[in-house]
N, C-alpha and C positions, 0 to 999 in steps of 0.2 A: 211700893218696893222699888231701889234701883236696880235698876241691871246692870248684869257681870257685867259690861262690856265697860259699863264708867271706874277710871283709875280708883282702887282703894285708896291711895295715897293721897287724894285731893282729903280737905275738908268738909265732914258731911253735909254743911250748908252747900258746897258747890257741887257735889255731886248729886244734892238733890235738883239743884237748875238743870244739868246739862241735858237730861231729856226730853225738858220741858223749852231749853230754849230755840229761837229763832233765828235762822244762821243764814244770811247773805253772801256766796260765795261768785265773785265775781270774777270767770275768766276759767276757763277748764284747757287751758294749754301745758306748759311741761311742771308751773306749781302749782296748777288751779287741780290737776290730776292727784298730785301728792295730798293737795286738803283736803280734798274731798274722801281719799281713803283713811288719811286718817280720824277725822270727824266719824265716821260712820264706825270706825272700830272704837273708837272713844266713847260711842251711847250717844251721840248726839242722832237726836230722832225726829228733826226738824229741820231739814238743811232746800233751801233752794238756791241754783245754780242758773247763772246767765255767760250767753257767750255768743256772737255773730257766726264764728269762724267754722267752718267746715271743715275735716280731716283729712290731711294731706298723707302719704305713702311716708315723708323724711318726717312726721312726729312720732310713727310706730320705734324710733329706737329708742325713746325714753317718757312718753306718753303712754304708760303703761294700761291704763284703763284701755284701750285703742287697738283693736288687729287690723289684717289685711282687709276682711270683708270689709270694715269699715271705712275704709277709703270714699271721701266723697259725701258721707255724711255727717248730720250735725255732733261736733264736740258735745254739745249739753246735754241733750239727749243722748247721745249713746254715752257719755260719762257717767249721766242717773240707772241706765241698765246696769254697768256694766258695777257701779256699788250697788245697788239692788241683788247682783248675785251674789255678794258680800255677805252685807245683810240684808233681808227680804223683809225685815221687820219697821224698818224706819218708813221714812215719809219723805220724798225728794218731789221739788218742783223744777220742769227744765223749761229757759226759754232761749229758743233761737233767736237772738235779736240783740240789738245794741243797746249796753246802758245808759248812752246818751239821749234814747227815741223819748219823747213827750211820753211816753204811757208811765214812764218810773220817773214819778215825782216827787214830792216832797213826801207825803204820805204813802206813798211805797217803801221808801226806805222809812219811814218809823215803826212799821210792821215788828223790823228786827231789831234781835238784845246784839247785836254787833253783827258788822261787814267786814270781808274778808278779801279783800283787793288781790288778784292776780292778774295784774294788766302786763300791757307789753308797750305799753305807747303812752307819754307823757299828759298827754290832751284827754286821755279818756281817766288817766289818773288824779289831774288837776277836776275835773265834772264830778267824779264819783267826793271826791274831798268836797267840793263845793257843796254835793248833795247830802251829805251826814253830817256837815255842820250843820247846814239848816234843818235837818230834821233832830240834830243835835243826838246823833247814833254813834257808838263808838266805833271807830273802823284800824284796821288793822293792813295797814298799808306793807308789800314787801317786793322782793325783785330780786335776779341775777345776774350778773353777768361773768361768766367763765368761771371763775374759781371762784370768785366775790360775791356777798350777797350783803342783803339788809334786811332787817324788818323793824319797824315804825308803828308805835301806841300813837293814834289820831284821838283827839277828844276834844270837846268844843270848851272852852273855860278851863280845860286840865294842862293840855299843853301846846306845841306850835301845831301847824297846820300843815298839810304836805305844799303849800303854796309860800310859810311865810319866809323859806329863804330862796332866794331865787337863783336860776338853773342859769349856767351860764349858754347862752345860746348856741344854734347849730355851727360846725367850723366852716367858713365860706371862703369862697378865693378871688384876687382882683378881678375883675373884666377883662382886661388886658393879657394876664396869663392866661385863663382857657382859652381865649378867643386867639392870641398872638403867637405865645409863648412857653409852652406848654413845656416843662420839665420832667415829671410824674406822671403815673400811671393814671390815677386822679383824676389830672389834672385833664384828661383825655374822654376818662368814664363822665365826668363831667360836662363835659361838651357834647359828649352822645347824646347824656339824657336830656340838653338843652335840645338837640336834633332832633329829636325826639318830638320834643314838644312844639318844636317849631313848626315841624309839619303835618303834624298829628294832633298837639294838646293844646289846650287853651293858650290863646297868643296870651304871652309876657315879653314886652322889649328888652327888660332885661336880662334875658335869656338866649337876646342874638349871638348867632355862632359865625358871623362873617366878621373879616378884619375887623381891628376896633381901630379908625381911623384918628381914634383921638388919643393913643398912648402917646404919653408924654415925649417916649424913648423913643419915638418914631418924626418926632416935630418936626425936624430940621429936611426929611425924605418928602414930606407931603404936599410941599407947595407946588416943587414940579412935578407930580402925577396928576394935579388938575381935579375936577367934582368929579367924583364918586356917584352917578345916580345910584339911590336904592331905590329898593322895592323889598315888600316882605318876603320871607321867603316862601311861608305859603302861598301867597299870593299868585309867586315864580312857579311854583311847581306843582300851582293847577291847572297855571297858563303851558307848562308842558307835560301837560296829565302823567303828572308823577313817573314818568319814561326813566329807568332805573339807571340809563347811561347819562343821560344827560344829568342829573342828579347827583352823578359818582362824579361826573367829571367838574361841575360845580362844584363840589366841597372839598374833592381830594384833589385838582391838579389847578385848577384857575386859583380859586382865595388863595389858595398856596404860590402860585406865582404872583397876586397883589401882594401878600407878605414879603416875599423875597426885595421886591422892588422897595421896602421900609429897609432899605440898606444898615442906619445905623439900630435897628432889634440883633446882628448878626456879625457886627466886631466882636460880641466878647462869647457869642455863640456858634453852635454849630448849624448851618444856615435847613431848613425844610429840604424832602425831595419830594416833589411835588410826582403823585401818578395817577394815568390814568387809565380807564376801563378797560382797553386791552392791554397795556403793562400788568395789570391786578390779574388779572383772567390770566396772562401768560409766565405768572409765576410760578418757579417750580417745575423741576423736572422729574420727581418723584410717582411713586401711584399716590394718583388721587387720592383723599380720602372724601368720605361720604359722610354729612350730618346725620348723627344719631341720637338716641335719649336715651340710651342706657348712660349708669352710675360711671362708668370708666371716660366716656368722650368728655365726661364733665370737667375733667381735668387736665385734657389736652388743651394744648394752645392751637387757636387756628393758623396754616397758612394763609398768604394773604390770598390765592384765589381762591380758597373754601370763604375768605371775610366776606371777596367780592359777590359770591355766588350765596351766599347767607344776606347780603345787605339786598341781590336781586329779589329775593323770594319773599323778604320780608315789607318790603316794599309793596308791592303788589297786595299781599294779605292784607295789610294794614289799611292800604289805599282804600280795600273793601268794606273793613269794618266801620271806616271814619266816613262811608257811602250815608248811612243812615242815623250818624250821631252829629251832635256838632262837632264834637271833640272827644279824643282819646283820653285818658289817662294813664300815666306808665302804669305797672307795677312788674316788679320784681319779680312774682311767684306767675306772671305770663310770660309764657316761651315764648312769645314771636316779638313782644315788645323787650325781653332779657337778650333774646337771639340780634332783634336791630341793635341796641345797645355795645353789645359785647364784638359784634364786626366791627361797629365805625370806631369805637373806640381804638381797636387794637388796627384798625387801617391807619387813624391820624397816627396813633404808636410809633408804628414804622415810618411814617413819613417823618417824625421828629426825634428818628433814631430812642427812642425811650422802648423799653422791655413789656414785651408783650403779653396778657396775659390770658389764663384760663376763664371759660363761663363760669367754672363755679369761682374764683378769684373775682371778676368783675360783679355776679350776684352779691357777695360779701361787703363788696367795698359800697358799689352803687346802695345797697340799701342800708351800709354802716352795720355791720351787722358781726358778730363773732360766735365759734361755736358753744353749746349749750352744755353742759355737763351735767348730767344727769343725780346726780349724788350732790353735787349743791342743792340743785332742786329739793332737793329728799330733806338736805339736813336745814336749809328756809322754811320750808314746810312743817316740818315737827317744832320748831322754834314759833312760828304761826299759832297751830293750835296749843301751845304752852303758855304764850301769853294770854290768849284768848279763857284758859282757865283764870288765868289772874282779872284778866276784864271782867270774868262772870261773878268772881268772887269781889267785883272792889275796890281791889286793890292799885288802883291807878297809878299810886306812886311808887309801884315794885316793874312798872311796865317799861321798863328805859330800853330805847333802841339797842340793837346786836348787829354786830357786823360780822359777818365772815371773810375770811380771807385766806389766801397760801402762808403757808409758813415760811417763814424768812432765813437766812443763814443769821441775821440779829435778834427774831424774837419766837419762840413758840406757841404762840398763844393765837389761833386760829380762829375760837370767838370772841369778840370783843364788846360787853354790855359798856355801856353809859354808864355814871356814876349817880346820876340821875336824871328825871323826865326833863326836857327842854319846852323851857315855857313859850308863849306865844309870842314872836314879834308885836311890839306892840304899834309897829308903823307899816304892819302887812294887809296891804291889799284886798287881800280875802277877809279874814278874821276879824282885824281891826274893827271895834266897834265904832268908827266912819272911815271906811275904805278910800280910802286918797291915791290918784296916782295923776300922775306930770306927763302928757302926751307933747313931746317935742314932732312936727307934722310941719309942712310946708303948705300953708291955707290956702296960698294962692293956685295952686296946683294938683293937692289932693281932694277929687271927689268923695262925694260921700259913699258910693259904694266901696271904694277902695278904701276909705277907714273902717266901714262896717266890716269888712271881708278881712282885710289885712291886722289893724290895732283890736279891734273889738273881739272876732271872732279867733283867729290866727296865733294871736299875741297872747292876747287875756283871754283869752279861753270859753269865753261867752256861748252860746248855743242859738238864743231867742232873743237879742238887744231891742229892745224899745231905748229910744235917746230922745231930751230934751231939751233945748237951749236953756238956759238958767238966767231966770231975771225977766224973759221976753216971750217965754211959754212957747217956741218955735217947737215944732214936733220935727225931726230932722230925721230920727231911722222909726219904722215901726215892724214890729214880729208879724205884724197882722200883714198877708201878702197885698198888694199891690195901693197899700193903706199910703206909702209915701212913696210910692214908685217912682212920681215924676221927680224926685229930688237925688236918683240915681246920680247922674253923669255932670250934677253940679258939683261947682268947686265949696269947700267949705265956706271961704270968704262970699261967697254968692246969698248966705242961708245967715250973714251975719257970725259965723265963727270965725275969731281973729284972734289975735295975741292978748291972751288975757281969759279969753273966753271961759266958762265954764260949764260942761255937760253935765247932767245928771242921768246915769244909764242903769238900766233895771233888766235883768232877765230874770223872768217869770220861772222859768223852767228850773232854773238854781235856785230861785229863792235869794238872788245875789243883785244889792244895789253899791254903785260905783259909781264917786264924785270924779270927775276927769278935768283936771286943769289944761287947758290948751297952751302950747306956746310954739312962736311962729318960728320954723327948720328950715332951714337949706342948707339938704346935703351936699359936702365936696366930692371930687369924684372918688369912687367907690370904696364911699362912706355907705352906713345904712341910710337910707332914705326915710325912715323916722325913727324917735328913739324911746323908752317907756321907761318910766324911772316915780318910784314912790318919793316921798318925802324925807327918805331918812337914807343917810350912810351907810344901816345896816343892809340897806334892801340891794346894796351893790354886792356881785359876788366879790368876795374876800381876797385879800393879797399875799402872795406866798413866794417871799425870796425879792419883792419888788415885783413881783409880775401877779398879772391878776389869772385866777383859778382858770385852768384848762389851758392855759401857756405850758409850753413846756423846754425846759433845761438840756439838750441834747449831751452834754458833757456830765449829768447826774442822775445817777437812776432813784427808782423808790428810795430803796434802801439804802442809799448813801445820804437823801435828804432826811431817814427817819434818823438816822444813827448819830444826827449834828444837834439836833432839837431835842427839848423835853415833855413834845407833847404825848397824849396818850395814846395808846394801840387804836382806840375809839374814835380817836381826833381825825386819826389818820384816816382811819378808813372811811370818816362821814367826809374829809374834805375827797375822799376817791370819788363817794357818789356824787355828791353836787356835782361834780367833773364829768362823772360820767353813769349816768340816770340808769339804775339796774333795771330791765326792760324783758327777761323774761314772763312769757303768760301767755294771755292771746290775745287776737286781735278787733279792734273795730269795724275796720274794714272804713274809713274814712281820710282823707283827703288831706293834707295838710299843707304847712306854711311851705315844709322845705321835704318834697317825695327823698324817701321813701313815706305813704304814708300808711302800709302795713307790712307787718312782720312774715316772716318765714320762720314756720313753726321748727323748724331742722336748726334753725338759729337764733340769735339772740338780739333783740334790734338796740342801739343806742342812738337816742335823739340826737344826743350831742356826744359826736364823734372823738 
């Protein structure tokens, strides 16, 4: 007998699956909530739910499965209680944990009749994709971002892949501007969280926050100021055990008097004021105000001695916890690493005359992030499990992507399906039946852990790479720990990787092998430092107006470019997502190429800004 709870409307072949089937619901954040309710009132009596993320206070306004006492505890599980008092009749499994951990392999996902993506983060949606082609499950990919939404039929042989068109990457800014020249708000939050890391998180050079002594625009100043020694700056500010004046006075009033002396950065500019620790301390003649964590302070702007007196405290804290680790990590949803951020930012702010802003302002920007709308949610969600009827029934070629979007003063039409499924690139990386991709690298200089880390892991998405030299049987990375250790801190050319070269790379853990042609890079200055490119034209993001996707026309809005062209409402809004990666869901809680590398459940995170 089926039960009342499955739609009469369906077809009684599919109404007789949905009790019976196996449902994969990956991610219980602001959509993974919505599926999961509705799944359970649909009759589906099989559902299990994965998710790392813990419940934060800002997911209770539209995380509705979620109250106050739940603060602090696991999404999955209290997700499964809380449809369990729903229906008490079904069958839920919750696990606290990441879908990327080795226990969900290839034969975990074939378990299920389809998976149900609610991620938040690009990297754990490229692995889950990786993992249902190879188990060849169909998965049902979707996202939000603000008014906008998507949802995407994945099938292995049916259509493309969530990988086979590529994303165009994160937006990055010269060296020279954060470090020199700072115009934007940005442009400042960005140098924080370089400071950040300088003295707290894993050293990266490229992340130096002191003069850049090699802007071009500075050439003609530098001969007579003579060498420069450096020293790193952690280095500097263990040797003055992090003493929070001398630290202030380093970054806010000295660099800033070596900039000034770059006379020509400051003809066509307005020149730095350099301050320091008792200037900062002695600003303001107002009452004090006092740091707080209620909802209200979050929107004040600090004075510069509340920045100073936020930059002292957090310093110290921090100095504590980086006692017993090697290294910090930012994240965005930690107060004292948001709190160091959002002082130094809005300290350089003022000193380059640029507009200062609020902690929750600098949360938003620092982690790229926009607010979440709760009724997008809702209506991705019911569009989720509508297709998921059609998956159970079959019907693969009734499955075409939906976009959602605002309604326009040009068009009303708010959903927009495809006309039909989009088949698979056939020069994609992932799917391709021989995965091919073109590694532009500088051999002479790139170690092998910085390819394993940065191209392999970072880039393409890998988890477990074992690599191969091809032709010479050289075993160059292995999953297996300390199996090729010593080949860490050599350069590629060292191990015989040159121009021409070719790898053959395997991770076990996707189920995913990848040919990798090498070719020998050297980047200009702040160029990317290597570059990833398939074999084919298509695998480049696309061109719109002459300019490639995620540029943008400051003198054309949306709707002036929709209203000149004749493409479709559909067109439009899948060239929005490539652009900008719908990222509603939850989080991994892992690491990435360019932090933020987790989401704030109160918000919506976009890879690519």
């Amino acid at each position: 007998m089926i039960p009342s709870a499955v739609p009469s409307v369906l077809k009684d072949s599919v109404r007789e699956v949905i009790p019976t089937a196996k449902i994969l619901v990956v991610g219980a954040g602001g959509i993974g909530c919505e599926v999961l309710k509705n799944l359970a009132l649909s009759g589906f009596a099989d559902i299990e739910i994965i998710d790392l993320d813990t419940i934060d206070v800002s997911n209770l306004n539209r995380q509705f499965l979620f109250r106050k006492e739940h603060v602090g505890k696991s999404k999955a599980n209290v997700a499964k209680e809380s449809i369990l008092s729903y229906n008490p009749d079904i069958s839920i499994k919750a696990y606290h944990d990441s879908i990327t951990s080795q226990e969900y392999g290839v034969n975990f996902f074939k378990r299920f009749n389809v998976v149900l993506n609610a991620l938040d983060n690009r990297a754990a949606r490229n692995h889950v994709n990786r993992m249902c082609l190879a188990a060849d499950i169909p998965l049902i990919e979707s996202g939000t971002a603000g008014y906008s939404g998507q949802v995407q039929f994945i099938k292995k042989g049916v259509t493309q892949c969530y990988e086979c068109q590529p994303k165009p990457p994160q937006k990055s800014f010269p060296g020279c501007t954060i470090r020199n020249t700072p115009s934007e708000p940005v442009h400042c939050i960005v140098w924080a969280k370089h400071l950040f890391n300088q003295l707290f998180g894993e050293d990266d050079p490229d992340q130096d926050v002191s003069p850049d002594t090699a802007d071009p625009e500075a050439a003609g100043d530098l001969t007579a100021m003579g060498n420069l020694l450096r020293t790193s700056t952690r280095q500097w500010a263990q040797q003055v055990d992090y003493n929070h004046v001398k630290l202030f006075n380093k970054f806010f009033h000295d660099d800033i008097d070596y900039l000034l002396l770059m006379e020509n950065l400051w003809k066509t500019r307005k020149p730095p004021e350099p301050i320091s620790w008792e200037m900062a301390s002695a600003c303001g003649t107002e009452k004090r105000k006092v740091l707080t964590d209620d909802v209200s302070s979050e929107m004040d702007v600090w004075p510069i001695y509340l920045c100073a007196e936020v930059f002292s405290t957090t310093i110290a804290t921090l100095k504590k916890e980086l006692s017993n680790k090697e290294f910090l990590i930012w994240d965005k949803d930690d107060k004292v690493g948001l709190n160091f951020v959002t002082a130094c930012a809005n300290i350089r702010a003022h000193i380059f005359s640029i507009a200062k802003k609020s902690r929750w302002d600098i949360k938003s920007i620092a982690g790229n992030i926009i607010p979440a709308i709760a009724t997008t949610n809702a209506m991705i969600a019911g569009l989720v499990v509508l297709i998921a009827f059609r998956v159970l029934a079959g019907d693969y070629e009734e499955c075409q992507s939906i976009y959602l979007r605002q309604k326009s003063v040009h068009s009303n039409i708010i959903l927009a399906p495809d006309f039909f499924t989009e088949k698979a690139n056939p020069n994609c990386y992932v799917c391709a039946e021989q995965p091919y991709v073109s590694a532009y690298v500088n051999v002479e200089d790139m170690t092998v852990k910085e390819f394993e880390n940065e191209v392999l892991k970072k880039t393409l998405n890998m988890i477990a790479p074992d690599v191969i030299l091809d032709g010479k049987g050289v075993f160059v990375i292995s999953s297996e720990e300390g199996e090729t250790e010593a080949n860490n801190d050599k350069k590629l050319s060292q191990l015989g990787i040159v121009d021409g070269s070719i790898l053959k790379a395997d991770d076990f853990l996707q189920n995913y092998n990848l040919t990798i042609g090498i070719n020998n890079y050297i980047a200009e200055k702040d160029k990317p430092l290597f570059k990833i490119d398939a074999k084919s034209e298509e695998l480049k993001p696309s061109q719109q107006n002459g300019k490639e996707n995620g540029s943008v026309d400051e003198n054309a809005s949306e709707e002036n470019v929709m209203e000149v062209d004749d493409k479709t409402e559909a067109e439009h809004l899948e060239e929005y997502f490539d652009d900008n990666d719908p990222q509603e869901g939850t989080s991994t809680k892992k690491r990435k190429l360019n932090p933020p590398d987790d989401e704030d459940e109160d918000l919506i995170m976009l890879d690519d800004p």
